[in-house]
N, CA, C and O atoms as CSV, one atom per row, in Angstrom:
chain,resi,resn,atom,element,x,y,z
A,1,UNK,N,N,98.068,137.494,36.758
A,1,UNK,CA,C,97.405,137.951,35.573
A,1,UNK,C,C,95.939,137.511,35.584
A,1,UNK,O,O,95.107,138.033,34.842
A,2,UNK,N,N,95.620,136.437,36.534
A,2,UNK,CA,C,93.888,135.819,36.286
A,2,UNK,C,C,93.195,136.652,36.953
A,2,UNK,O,O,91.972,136.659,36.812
A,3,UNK,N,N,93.766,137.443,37.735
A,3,UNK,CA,C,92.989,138.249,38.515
A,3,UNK,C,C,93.248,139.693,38.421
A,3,UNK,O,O,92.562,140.369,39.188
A,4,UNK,N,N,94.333,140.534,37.429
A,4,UNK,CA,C,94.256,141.277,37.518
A,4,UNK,C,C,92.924,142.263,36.837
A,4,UNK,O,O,92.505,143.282,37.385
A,5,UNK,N,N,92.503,141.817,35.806
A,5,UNK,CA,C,91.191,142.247,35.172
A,5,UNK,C,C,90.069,142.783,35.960
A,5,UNK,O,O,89.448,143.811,35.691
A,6,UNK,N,N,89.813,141.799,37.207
A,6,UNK,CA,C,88.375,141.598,37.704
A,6,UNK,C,C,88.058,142.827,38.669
A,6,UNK,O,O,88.806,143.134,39.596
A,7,UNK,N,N,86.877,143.501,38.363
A,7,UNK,CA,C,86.590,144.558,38.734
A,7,UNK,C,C,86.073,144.741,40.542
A,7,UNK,O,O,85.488,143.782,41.045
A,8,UNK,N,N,86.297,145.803,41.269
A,8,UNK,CA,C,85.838,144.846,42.916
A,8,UNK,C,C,84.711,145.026,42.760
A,8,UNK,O,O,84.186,145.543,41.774
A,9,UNK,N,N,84.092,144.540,43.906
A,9,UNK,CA,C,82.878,144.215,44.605
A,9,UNK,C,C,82.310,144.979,45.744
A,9,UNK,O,O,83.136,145.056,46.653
A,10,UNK,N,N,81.404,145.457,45.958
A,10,UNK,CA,C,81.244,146.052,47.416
A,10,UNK,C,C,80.327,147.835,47.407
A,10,UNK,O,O,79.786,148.519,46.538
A,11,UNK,N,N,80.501,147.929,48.421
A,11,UNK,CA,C,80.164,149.461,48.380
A,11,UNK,C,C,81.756,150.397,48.072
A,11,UNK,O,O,82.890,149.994,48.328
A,12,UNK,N,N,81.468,151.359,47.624
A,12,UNK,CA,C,83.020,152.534,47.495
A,12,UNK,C,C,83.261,152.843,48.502
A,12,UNK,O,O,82.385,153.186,49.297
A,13,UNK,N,N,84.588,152.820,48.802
A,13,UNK,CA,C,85.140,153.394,50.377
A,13,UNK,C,C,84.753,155.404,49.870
A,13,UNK,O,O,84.667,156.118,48.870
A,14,UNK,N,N,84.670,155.461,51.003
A,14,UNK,CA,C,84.037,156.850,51.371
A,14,UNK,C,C,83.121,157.704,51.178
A,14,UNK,O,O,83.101,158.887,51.518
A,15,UNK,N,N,82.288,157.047,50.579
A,15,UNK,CA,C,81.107,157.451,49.336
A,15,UNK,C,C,79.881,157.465,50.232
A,15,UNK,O,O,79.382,158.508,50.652
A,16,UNK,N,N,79.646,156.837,50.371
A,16,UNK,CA,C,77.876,156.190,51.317
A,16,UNK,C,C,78.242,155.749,52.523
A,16,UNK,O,O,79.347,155.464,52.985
A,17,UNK,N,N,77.221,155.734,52.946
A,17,UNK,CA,C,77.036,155.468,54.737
A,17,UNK,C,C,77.711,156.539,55.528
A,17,UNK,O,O,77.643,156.389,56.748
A,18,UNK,N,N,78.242,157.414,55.161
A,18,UNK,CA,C,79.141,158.501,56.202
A,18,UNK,C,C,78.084,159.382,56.784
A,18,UNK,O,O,77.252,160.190,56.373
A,19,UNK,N,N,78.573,158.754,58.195
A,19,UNK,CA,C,77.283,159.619,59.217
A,19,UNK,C,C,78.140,161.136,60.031
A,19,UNK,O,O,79.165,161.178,60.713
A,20,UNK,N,N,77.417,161.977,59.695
A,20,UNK,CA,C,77.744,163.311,59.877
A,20,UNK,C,C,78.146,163.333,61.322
A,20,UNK,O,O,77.840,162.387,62.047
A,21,UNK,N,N,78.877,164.458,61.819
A,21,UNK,CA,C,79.291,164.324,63.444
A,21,UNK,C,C,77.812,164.682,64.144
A,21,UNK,O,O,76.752,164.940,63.574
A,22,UNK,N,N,78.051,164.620,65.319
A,22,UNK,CA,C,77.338,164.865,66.418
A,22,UNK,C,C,76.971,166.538,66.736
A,22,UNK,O,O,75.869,166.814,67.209
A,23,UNK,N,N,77.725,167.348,66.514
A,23,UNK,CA,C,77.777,168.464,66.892
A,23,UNK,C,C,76.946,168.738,65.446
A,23,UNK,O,O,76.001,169.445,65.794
A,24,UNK,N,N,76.877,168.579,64.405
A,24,UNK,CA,C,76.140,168.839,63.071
A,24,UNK,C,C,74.587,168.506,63.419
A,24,UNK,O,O,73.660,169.317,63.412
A,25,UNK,N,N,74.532,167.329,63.680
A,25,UNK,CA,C,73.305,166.720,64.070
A,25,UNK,C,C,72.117,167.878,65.360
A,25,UNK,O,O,70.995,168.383,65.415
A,26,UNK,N,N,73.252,167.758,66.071
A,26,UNK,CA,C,72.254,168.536,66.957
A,26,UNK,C,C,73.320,169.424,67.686
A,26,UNK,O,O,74.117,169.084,68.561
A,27,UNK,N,N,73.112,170.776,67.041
A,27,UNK,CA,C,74.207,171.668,68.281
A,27,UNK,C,C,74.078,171.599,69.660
A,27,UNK,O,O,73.058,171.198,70.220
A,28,UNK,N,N,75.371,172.088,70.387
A,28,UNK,CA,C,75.167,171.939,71.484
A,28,UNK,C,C,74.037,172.901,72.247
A,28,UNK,O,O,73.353,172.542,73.206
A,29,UNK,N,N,74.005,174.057,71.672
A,29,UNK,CA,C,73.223,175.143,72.543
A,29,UNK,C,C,71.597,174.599,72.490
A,29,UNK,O,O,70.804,175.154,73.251
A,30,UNK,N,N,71.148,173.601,71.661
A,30,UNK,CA,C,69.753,173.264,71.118
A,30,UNK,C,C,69.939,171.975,71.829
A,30,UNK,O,O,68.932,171.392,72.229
A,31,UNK,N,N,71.103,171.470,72.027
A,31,UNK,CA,C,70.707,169.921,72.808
A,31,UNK,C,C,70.824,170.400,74.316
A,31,UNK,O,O,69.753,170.235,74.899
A,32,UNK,N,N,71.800,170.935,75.100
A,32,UNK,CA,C,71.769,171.454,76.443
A,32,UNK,C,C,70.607,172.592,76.845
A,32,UNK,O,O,70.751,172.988,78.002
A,33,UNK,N,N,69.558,173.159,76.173
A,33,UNK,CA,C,68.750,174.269,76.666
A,33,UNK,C,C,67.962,173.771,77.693
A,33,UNK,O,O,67.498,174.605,78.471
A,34,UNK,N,N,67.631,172.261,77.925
A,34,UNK,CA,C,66.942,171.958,78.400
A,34,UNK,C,C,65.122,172.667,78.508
A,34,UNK,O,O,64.402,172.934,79.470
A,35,UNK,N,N,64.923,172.769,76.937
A,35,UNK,CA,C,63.625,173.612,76.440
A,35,UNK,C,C,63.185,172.422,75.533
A,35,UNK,O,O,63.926,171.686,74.880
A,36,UNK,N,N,61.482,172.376,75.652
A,36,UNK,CA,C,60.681,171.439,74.915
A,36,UNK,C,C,61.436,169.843,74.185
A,36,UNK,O,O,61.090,169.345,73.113
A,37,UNK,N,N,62.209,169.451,74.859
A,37,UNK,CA,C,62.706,167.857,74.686
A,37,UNK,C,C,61.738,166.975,74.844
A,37,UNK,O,O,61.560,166.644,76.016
A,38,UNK,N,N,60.914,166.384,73.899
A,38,UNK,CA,C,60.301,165.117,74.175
A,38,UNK,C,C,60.661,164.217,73.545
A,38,UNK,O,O,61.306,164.299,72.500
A,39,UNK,N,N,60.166,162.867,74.280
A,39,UNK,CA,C,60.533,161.585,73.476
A,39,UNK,C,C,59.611,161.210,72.828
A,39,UNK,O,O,58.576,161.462,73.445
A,40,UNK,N,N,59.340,160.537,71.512
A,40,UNK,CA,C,58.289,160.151,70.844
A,40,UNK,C,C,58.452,159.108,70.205
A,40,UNK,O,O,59.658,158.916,70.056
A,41,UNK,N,N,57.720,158.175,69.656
A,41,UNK,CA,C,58.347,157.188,68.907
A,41,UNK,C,C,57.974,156.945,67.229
A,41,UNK,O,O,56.934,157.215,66.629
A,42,UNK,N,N,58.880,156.506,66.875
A,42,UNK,CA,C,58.635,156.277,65.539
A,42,UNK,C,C,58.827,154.497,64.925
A,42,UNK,O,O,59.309,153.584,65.596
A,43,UNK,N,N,58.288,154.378,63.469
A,43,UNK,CA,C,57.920,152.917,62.911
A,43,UNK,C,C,59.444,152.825,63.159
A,43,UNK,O,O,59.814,152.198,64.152
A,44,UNK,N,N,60.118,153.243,62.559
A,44,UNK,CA,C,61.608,152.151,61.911
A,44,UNK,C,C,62.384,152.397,63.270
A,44,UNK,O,O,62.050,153.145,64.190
A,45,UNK,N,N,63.721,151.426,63.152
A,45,UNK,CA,C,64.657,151.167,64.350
A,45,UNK,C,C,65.367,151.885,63.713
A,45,UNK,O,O,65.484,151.833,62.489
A,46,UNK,N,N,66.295,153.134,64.919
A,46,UNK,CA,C,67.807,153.374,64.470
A,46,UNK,C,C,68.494,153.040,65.660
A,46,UNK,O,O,68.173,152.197,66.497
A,47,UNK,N,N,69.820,154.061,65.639
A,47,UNK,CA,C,70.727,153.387,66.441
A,47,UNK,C,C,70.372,154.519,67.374
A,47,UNK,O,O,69.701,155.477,66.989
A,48,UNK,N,N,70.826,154.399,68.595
A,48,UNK,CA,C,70.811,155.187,69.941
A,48,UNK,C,C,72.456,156.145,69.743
A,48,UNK,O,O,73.536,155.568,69.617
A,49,UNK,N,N,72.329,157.316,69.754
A,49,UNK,CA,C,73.240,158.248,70.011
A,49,UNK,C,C,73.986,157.585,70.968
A,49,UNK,O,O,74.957,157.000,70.487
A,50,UNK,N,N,73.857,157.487,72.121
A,50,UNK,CA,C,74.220,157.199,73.611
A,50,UNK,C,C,75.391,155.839,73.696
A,50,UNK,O,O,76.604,155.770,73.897
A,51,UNK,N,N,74.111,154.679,73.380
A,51,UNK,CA,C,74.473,153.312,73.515
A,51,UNK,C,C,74.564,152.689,72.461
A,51,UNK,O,O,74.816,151.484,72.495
A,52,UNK,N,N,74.371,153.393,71.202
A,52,UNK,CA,C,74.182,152.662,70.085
A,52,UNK,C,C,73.619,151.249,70.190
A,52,UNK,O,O,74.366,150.379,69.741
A,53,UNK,N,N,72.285,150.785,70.766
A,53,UNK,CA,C,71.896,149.813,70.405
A,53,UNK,C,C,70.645,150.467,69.810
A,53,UNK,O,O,70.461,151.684,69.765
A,54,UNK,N,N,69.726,149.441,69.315
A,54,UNK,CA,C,68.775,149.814,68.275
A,54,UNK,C,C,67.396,150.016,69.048
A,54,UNK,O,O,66.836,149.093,69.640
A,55,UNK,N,N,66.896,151.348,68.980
A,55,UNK,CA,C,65.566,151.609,69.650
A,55,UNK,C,C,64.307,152.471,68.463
A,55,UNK,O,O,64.305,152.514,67.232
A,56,UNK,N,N,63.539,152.947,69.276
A,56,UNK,CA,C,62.394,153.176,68.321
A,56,UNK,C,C,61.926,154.616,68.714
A,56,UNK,O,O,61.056,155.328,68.211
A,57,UNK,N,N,62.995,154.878,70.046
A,57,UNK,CA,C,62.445,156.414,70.579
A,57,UNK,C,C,63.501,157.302,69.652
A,57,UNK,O,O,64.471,156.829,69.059
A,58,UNK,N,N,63.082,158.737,69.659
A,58,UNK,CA,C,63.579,159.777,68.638
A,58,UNK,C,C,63.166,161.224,70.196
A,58,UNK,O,O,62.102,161.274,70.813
A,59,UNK,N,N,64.299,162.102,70.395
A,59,UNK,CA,C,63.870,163.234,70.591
A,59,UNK,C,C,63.228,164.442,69.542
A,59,UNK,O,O,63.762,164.680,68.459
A,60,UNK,N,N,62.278,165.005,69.918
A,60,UNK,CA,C,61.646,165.574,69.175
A,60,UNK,C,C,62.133,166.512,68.305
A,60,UNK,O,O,61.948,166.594,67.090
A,61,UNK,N,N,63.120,167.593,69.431
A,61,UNK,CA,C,63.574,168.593,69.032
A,61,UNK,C,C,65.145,168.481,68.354
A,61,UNK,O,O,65.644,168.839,67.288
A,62,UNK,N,N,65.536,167.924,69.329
A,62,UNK,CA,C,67.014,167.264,68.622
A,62,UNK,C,C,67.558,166.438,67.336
A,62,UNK,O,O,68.577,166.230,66.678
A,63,UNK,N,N,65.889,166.039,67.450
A,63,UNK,CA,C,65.661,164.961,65.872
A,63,UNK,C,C,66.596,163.543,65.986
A,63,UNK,O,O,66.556,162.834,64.981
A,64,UNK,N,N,67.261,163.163,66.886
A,64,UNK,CA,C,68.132,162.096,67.180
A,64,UNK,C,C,67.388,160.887,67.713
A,64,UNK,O,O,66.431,161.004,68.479
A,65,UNK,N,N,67.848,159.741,67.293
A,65,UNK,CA,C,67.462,158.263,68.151
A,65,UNK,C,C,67.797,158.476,69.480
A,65,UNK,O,O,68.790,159.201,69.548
A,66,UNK,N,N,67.291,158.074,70.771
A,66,UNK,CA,C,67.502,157.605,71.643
A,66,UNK,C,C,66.356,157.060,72.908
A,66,UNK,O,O,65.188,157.443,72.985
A,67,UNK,N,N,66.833,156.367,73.568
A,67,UNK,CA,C,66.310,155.181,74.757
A,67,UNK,C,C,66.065,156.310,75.823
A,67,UNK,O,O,66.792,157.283,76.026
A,68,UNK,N,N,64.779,155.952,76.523
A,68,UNK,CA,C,64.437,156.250,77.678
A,68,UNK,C,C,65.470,156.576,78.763
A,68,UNK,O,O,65.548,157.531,79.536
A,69,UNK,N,N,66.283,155.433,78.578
A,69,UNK,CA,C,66.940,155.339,79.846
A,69,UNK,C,C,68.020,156.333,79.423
A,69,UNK,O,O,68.547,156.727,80.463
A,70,UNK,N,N,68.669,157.000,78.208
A,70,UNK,CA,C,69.293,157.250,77.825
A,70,UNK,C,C,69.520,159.071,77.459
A,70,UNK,O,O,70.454,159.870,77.388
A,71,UNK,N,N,67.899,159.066,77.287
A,71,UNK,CA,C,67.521,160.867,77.306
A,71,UNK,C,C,68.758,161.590,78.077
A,71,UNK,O,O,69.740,162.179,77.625
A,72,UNK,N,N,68.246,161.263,79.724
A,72,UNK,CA,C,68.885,162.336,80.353
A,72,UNK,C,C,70.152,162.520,80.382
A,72,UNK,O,O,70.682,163.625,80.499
A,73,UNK,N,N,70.970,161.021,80.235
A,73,UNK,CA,C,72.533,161.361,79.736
A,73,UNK,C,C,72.958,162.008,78.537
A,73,UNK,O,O,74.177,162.114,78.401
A,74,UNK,N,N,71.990,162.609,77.352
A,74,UNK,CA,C,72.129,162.936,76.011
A,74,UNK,C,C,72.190,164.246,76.189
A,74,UNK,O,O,72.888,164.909,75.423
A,75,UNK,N,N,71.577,164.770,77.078
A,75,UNK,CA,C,71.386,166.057,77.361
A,75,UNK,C,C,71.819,166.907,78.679
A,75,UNK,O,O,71.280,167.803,79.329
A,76,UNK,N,N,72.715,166.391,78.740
A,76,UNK,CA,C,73.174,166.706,79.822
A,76,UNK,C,C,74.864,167.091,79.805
A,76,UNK,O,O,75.638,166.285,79.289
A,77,UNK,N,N,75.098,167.679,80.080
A,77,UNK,CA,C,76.633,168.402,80.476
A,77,UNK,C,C,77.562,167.646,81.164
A,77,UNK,O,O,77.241,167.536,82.348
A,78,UNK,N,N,78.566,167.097,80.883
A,78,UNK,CA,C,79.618,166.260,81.915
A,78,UNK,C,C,80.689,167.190,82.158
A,78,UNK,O,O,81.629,166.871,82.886
């Protein structure tokens, strides 16, 4: 009973932070064309598509985070 009252704490499950798929982000026919892809950089850190660690490069056209080293596996066909 001392605890049933108390209201939670936290962020709402399913509400915020939900990151859209991959295929939304950048279709495939616009990420494989291999047409005008550059890397550029921007102020803030996100996460890397690829490796998910935190970088500062962004493809231009794709509009996505990712690492140098990481481009050509992003765009590329397996």
């Amino acid at each position: 009973m001392k605890y049933s009252s108390r209201q939670a704490v936290g962020r709402p499950l399913g509400t915020v932070g939900r990151r859209r798929p991959l295929d939304v982000r950048s279709p495939a026919d616009v990420r494989f064309d291999g047409i005008n892809h550059y890397i550029d950089s921007v102020t803030t850190k996100r996460r890397c598509v690829v490796c998910g660690m935190k970088t500062t490069k962004v493809c231009t056209k794709c509009n996505v985070s990712v690492h140098d080293r990481c481009f050509g596996t992003f765009h590329t066909r397996l």
